[in-house]
C-alpha positions as CSV (number, residue, x, y, z in Angstrom):
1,X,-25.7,-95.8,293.8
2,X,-25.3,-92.6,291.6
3,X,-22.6,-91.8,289.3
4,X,-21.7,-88.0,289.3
5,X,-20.1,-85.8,286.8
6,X,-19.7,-82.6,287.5
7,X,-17.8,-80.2,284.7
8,X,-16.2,-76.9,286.6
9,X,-13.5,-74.6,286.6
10,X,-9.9,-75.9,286.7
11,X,-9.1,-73.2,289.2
12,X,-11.8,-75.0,291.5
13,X,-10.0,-78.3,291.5
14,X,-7.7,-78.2,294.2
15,X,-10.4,-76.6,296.4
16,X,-13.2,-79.1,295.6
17,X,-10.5,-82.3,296.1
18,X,-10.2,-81.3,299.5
19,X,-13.4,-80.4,300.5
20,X,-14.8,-83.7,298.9
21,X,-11.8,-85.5,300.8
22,X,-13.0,-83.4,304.4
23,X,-16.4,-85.2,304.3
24,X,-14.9,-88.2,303.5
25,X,-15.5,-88.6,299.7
26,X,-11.6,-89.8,298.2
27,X,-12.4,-91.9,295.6
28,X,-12.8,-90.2,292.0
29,X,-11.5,-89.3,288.8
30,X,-10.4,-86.2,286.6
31,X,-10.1,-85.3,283.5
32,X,-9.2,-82.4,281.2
33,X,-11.8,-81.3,278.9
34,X,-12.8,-78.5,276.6
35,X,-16.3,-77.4,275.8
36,X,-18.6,-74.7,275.6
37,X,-22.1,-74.1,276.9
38,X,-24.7,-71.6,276.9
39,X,-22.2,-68.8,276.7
40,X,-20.3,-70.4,273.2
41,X,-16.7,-69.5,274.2
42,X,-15.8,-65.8,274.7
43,X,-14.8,-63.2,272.8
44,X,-11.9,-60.8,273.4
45,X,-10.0,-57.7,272.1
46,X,-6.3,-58.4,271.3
47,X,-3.7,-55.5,272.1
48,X,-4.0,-54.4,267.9
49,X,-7.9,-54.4,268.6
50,X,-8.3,-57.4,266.3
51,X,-11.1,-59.5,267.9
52,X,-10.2,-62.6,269.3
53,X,-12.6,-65.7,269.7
54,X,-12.1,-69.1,271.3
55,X,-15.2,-71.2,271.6
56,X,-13.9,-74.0,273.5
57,X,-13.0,-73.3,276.9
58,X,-10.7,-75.6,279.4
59,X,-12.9,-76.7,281.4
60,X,-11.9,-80.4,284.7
61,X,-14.6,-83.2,284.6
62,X,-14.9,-84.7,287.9
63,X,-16.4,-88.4,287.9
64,X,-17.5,-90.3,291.2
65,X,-19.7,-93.3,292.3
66,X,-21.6,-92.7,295.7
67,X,-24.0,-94.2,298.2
68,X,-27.2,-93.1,296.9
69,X,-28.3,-91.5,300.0
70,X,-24.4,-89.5,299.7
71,X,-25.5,-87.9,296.4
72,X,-27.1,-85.0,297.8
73,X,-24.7,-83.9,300.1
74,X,-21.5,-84.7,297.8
75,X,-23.5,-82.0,295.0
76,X,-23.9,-79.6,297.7
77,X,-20.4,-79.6,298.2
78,X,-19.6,-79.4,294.6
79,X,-21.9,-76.5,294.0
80,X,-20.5,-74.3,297.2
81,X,-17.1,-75.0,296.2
82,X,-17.1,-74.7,292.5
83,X,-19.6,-71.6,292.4
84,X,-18.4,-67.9,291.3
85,X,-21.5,-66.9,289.9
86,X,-20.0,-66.3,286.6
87,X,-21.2,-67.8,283.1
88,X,-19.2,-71.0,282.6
89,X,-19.1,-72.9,286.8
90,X,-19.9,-76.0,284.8
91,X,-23.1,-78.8,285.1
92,X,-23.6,-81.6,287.2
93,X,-24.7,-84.5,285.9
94,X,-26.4,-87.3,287.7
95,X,-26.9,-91.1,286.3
96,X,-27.9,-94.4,288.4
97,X,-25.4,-96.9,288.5
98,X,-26.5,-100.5,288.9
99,X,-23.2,-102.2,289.3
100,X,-19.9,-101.7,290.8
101,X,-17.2,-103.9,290.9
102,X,-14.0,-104.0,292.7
103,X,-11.3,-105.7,291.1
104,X,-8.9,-106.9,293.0
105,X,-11.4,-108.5,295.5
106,X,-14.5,-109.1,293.8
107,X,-16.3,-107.3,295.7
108,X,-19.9,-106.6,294.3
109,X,-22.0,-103.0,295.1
110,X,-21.4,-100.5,297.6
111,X,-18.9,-102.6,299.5
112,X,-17.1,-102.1,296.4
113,X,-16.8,-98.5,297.0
């Protein structure tokens, strides 16, 4: 099993939820987050012409727990519907997990899924 984290665009939510949830992928979380990557915020000119800078951005985390023969298929879907082309889509980030738990049953690994 593979945890995945993939930081994107909070315009890109809504579309990504439902894609994920059309090849059968429901269960995750999101949060709101700021940060910054490569591209350090941006930079713009107010109406006075007084520069502007905000170096953290808004930015949704997406977290899942998938089969690990699922995890290539579930970051395709992440990258072709959270891709502009733009500085600032986001990362992926990919970690085994060893261990899931469901609590209300007990149940142990991928059954807990």
């Amino acid at each position: 099993m593979n945890k995945i984290e993939a930081i994107i665009r909070p315009e890109k939510l809504e579309t990504l939820k439902n894609a994920l949830a059309e090849a059968g992928f429901f269960g995750l979380n999101v949060v709101n987050v700021t940060g910054r990557g490569i591209q350090r915020g941006i930079t713009y000119v107010g109406r006075t012409g007084e520069k502007h800078s905000i170096d953290m951005l808004p930015k949704v985390k997406l977290e899942l727990v998938v089969r690990e023969a699922d995890t290539e298929k579930v970051i395709e879907i992440i990258v072709a519907n959270s891709r502009t082309g733009e500085i600032g889509d986001g990362k992926i980030f990919v970690a085994p997990i060893t261990e899931v738990i469901r609590v209300r049953t007990g149940e142990r690994g991928e059954e807990a899924l």
